[in-house]
Backbone as numpy.savetxt, mean C-alpha at the origin, in Angstrom:
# Nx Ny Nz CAx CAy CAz Cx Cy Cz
-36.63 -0.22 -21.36 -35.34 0.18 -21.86 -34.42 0.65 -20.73
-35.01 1.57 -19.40 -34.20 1.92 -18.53 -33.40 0.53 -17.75
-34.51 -0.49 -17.06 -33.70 -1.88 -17.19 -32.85 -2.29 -17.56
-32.77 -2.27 -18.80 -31.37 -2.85 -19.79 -30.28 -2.19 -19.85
-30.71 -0.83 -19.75 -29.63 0.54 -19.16 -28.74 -0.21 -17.89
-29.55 -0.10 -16.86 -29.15 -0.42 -15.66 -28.40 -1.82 -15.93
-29.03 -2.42 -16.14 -27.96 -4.31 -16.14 -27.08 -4.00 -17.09
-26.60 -3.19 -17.97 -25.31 -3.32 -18.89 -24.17 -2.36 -17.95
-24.79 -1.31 -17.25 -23.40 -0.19 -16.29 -23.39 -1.39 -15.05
-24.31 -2.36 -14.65 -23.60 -2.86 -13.41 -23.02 -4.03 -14.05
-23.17 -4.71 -15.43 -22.09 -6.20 -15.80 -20.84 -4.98 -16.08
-20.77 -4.05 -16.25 -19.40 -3.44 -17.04 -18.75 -2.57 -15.72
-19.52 -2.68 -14.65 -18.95 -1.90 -13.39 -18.47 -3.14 -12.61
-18.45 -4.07 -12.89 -18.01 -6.09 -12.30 -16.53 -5.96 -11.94
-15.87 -6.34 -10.85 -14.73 -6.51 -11.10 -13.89 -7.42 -11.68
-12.65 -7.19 -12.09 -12.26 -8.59 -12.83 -11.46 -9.32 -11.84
-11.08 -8.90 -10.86 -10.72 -9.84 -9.60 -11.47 -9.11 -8.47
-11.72 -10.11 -7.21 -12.07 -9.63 -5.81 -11.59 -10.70 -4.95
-11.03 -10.32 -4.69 -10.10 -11.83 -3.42 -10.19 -11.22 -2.14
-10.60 -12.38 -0.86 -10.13 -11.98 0.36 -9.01 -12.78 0.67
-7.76 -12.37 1.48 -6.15 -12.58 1.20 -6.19 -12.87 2.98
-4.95 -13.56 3.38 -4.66 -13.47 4.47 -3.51 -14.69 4.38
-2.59 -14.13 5.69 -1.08 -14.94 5.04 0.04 -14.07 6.45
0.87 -15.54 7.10 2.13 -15.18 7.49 3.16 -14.97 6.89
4.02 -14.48 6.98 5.66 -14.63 6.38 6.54 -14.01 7.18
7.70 -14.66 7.36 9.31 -14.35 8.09 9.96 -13.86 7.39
10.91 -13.07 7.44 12.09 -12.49 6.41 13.53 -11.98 7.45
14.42 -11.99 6.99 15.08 -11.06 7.75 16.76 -10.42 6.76
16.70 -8.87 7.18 17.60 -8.14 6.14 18.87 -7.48 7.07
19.33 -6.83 6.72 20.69 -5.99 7.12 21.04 -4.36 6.78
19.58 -4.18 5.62 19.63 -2.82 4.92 19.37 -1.52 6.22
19.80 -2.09 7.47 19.76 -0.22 8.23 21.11 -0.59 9.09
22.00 -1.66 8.95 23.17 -1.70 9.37 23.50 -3.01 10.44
22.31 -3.48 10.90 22.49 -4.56 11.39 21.03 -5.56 11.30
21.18 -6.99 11.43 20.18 -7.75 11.44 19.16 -7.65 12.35
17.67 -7.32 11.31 16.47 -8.01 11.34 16.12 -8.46 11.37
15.17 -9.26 12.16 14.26 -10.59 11.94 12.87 -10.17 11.95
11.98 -10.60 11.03 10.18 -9.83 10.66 9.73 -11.19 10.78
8.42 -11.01 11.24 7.38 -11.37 11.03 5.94 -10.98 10.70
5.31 -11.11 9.69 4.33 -10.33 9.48 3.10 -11.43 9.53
1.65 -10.88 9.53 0.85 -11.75 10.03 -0.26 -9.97 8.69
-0.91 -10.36 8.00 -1.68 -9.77 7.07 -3.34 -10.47 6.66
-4.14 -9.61 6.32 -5.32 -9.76 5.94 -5.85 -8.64 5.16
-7.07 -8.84 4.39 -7.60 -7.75 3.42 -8.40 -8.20 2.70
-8.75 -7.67 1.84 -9.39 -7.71 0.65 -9.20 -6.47 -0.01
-9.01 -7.39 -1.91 -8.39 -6.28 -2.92 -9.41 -6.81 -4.08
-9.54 -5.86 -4.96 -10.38 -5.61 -5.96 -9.46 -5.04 -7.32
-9.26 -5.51 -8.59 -9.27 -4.97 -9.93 -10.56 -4.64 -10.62
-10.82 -3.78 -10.89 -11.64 -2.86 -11.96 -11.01 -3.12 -13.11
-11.90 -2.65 -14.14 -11.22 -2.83 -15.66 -10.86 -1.64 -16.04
-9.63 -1.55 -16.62 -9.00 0.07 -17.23 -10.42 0.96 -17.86
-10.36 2.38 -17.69 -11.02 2.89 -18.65 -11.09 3.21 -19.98
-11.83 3.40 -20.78 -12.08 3.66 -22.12 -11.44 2.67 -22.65
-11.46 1.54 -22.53 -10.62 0.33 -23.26 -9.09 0.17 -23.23
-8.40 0.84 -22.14 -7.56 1.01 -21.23 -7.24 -0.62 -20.76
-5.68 -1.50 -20.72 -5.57 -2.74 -20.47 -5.59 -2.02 -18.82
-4.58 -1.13 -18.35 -4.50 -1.05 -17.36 -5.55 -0.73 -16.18
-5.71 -1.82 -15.45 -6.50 -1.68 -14.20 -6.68 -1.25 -12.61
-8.00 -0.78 -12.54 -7.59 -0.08 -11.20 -7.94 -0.77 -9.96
-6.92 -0.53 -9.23 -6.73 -1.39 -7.90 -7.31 -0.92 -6.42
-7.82 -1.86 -5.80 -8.49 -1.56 -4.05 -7.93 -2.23 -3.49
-7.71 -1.83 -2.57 -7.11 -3.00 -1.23 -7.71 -1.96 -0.34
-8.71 -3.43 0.60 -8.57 -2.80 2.13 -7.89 -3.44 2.88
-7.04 -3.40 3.32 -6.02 -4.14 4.43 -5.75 -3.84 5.90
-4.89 -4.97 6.26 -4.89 -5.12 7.82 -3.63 -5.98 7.98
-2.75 -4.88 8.66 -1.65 -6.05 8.63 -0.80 -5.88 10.32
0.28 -7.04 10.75 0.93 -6.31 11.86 1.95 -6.76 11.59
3.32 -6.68 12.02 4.98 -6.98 11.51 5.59 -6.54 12.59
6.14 -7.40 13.05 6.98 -7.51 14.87 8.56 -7.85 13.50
9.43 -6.74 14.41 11.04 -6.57 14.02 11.46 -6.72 15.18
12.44 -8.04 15.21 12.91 -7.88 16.53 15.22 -8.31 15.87
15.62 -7.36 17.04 17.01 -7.33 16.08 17.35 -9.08 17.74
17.92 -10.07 16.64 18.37 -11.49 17.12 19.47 -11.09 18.32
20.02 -10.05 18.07 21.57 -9.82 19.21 20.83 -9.61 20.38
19.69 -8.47 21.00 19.47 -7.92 21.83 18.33 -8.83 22.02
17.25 -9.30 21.34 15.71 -10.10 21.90 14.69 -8.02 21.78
15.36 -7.45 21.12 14.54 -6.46 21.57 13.30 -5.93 20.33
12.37 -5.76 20.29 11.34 -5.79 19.38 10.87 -4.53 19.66
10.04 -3.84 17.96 8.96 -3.05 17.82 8.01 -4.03 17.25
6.73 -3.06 16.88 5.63 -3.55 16.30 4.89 -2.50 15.52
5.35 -3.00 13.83 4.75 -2.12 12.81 3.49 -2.21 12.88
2.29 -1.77 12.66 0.62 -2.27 12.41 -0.09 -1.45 11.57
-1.18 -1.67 10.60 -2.12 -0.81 9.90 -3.16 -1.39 9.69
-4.24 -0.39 9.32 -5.47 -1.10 8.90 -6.11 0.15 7.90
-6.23 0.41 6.50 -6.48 1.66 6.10 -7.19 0.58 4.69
-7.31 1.91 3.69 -7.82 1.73 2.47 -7.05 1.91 1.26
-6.94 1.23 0.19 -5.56 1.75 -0.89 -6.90 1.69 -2.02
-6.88 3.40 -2.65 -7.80 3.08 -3.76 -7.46 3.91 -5.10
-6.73 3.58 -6.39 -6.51 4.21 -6.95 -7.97 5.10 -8.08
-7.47 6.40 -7.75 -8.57 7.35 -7.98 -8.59 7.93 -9.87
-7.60 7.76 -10.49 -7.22 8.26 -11.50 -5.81 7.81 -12.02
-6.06 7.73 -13.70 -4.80 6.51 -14.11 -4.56 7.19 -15.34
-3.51 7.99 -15.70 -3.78 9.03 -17.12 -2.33 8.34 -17.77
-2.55 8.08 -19.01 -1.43 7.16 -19.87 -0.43 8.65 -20.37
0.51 8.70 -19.61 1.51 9.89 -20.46 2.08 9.37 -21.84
2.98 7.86 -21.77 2.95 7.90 -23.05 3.54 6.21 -23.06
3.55 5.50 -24.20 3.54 4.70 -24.75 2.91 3.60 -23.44
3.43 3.16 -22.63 3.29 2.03 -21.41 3.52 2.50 -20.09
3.97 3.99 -20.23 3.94 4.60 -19.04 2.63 5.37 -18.24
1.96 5.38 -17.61 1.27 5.66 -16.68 1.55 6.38 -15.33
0.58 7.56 -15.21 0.48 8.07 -13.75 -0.29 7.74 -13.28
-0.43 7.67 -11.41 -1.84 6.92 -10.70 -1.76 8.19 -10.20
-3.05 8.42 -9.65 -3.53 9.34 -8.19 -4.15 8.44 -7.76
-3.78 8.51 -6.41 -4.73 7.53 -5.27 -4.59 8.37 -4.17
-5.50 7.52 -3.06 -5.75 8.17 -2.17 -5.26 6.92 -1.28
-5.36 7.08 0.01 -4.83 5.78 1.20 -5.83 6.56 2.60
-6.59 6.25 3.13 -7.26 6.45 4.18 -7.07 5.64 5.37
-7.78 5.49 6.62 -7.63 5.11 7.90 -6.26 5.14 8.44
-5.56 4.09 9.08 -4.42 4.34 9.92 -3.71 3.31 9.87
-2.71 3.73 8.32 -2.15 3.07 7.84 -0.49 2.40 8.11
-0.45 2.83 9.58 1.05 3.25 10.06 0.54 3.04 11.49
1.26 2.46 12.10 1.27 2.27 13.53 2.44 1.72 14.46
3.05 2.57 15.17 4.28 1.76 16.12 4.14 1.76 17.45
4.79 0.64 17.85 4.45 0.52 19.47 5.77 0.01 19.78
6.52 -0.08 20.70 7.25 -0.56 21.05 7.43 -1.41 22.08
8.56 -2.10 22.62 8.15 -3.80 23.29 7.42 -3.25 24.76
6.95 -2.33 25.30 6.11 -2.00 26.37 4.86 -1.71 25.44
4.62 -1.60 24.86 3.50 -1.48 23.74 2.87 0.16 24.21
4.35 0.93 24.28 3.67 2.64 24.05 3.78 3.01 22.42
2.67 3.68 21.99 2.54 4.04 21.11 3.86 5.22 20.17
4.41 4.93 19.25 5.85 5.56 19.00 5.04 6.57 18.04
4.53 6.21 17.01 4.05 6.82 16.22 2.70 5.91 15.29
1.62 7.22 15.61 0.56 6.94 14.68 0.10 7.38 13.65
-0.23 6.57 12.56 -0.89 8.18 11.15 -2.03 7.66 11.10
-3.04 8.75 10.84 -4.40 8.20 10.74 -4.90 9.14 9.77
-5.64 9.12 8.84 -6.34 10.70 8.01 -6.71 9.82 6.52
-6.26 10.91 5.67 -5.96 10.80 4.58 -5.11 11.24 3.42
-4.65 10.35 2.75 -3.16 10.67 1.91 -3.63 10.97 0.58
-3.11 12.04 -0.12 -3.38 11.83 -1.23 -1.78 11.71 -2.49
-1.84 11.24 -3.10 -0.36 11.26 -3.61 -0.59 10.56 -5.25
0.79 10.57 -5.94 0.41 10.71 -7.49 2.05 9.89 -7.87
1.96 8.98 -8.28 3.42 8.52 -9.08 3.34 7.81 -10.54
4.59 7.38 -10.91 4.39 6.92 -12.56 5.02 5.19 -12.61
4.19 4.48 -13.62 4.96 3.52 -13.31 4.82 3.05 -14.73
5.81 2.56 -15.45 5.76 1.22 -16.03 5.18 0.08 -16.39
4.07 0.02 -16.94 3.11 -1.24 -16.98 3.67 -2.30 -17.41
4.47 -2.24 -18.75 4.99 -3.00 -19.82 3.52 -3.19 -20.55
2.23 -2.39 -20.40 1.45 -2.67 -21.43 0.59 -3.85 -21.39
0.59 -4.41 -20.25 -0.33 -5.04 -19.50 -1.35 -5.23 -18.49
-2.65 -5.99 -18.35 -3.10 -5.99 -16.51 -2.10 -6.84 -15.52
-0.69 -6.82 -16.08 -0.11 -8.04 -14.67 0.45 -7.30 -14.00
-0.07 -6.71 -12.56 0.53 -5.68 -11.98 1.92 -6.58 -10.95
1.98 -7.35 -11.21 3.39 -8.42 -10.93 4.53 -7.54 -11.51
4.90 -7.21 -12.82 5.75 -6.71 -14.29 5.89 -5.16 -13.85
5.28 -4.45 -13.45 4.88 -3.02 -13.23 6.52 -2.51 -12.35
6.86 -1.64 -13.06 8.32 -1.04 -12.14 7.95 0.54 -12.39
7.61 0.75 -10.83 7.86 2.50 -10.63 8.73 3.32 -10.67
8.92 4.31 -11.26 9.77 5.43 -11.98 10.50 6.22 -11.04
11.57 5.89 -10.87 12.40 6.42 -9.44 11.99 8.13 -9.48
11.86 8.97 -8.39 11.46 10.47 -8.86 9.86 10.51 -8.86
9.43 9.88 -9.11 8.08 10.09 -9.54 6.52 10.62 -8.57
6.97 10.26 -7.24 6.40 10.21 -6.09 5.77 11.67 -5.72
4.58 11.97 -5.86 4.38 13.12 -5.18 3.30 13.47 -4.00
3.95 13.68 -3.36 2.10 13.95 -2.20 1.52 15.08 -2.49
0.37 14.89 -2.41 -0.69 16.14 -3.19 -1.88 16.35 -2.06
-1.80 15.75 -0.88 -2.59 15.99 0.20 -2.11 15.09 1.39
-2.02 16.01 2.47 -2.33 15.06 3.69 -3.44 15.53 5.20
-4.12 15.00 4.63 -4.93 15.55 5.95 -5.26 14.60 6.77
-5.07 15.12 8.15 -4.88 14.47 9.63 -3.51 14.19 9.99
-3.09 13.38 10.45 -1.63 13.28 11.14 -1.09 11.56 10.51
0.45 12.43 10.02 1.05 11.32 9.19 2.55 11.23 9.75
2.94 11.27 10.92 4.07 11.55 10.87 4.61 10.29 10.66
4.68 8.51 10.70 5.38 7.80 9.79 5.74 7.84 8.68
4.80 8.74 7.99 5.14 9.04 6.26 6.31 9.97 6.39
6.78 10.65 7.23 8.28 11.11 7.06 9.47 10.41 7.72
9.26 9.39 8.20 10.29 8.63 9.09 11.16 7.79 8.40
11.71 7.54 8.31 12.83 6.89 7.18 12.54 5.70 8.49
12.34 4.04 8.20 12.48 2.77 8.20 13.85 2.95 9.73
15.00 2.73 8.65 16.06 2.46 9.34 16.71 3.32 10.90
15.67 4.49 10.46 15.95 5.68 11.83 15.36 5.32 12.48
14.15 4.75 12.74 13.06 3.96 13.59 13.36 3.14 13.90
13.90 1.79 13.17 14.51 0.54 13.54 15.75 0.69 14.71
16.25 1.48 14.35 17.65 2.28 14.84 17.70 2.95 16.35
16.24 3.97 16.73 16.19 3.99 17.79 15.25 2.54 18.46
14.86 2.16 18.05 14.04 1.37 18.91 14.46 -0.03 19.47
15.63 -0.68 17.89 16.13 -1.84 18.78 17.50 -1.51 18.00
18.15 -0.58 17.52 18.92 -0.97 17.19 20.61 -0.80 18.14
């Protein structure tokens, strides 16, 4: 009987997706006042779990690895975003009808800048803990999912995060802009 115990918590502990991902893409925007050009170059692997207690909504892993060179077209002058950490949501409590809060956590060193001499601008490495609400529409298609402007809270940071306070465009701004 303990057997049958055991093989029913590991078919129901299965994930319902596990993909390993990897992928280029170019983009380029204007949102810190002048033109961007990105390139990103990414890898990982992500995991869905099945909601709890008969819960549609599911919980998400990603371990990832990514790097993203911004270089502004006027000057030729470039940074270099980089990370490699863990995304694991820890807790998923339904406030009310299709709305949902996550707690997750984000580990390793998820933030990395270097600039075109490749000195280190800023590193975060530790662990994050933080809590927001989102929108399911009442589904597993985390495609549909729109987060609740406000909602964002950090509830831990231990080790050193200082990209997590840097606003994008202030960075872009000293470095090539």
């Amino acid at each position: 009987m303990l057997g049958a115990n055991l093989a029913a918590g590991a078919v129901h502990g299965a994930p319902l997706e596990r993909e390993n991902y990897s992928g280029t893409e170019s983009f380029s925007f204007d949102d810190c006042g002048f033109q961007i050009d990105g390139v990103i170059e990414f890898s990982g692997r992500f995991m869905l779990k099945a909601g709890r207690r008969g819960d549609p909504t599911p919980y998400f892993f990603d371990n990832y690895k990514y790097r993203t060179v911004y270089t502004n077209p006027l000057t030729g002058d470039w940074f270099e975003l980089s990370g490699n950490g863990l995304y694991k949501d820890l807790k998923i409590t339904n406030v009310s009808g299709t709305v949902y809060t996550f707690e997750v956590v984000e580990v390793g060193r998820p933030f990395e800048v270097r600039d075109m001499d490749g000195n280190v601008v800023l590193r975060d490495r530790g662990h994050l803990r933080y809590r927001f609400s989102v929108e399911t529409l009442g589904d597993a298609n985390l495609d549909n999912d729109m987060f609740i402007d406000g909602s964002f809270e950090l509830l831990a940071d231990n080790g050193r995060h200082p990209g997590f306070y840097v606003g994008f465009c202030t960075l872009a701004g000293d470095l090539i802009g």
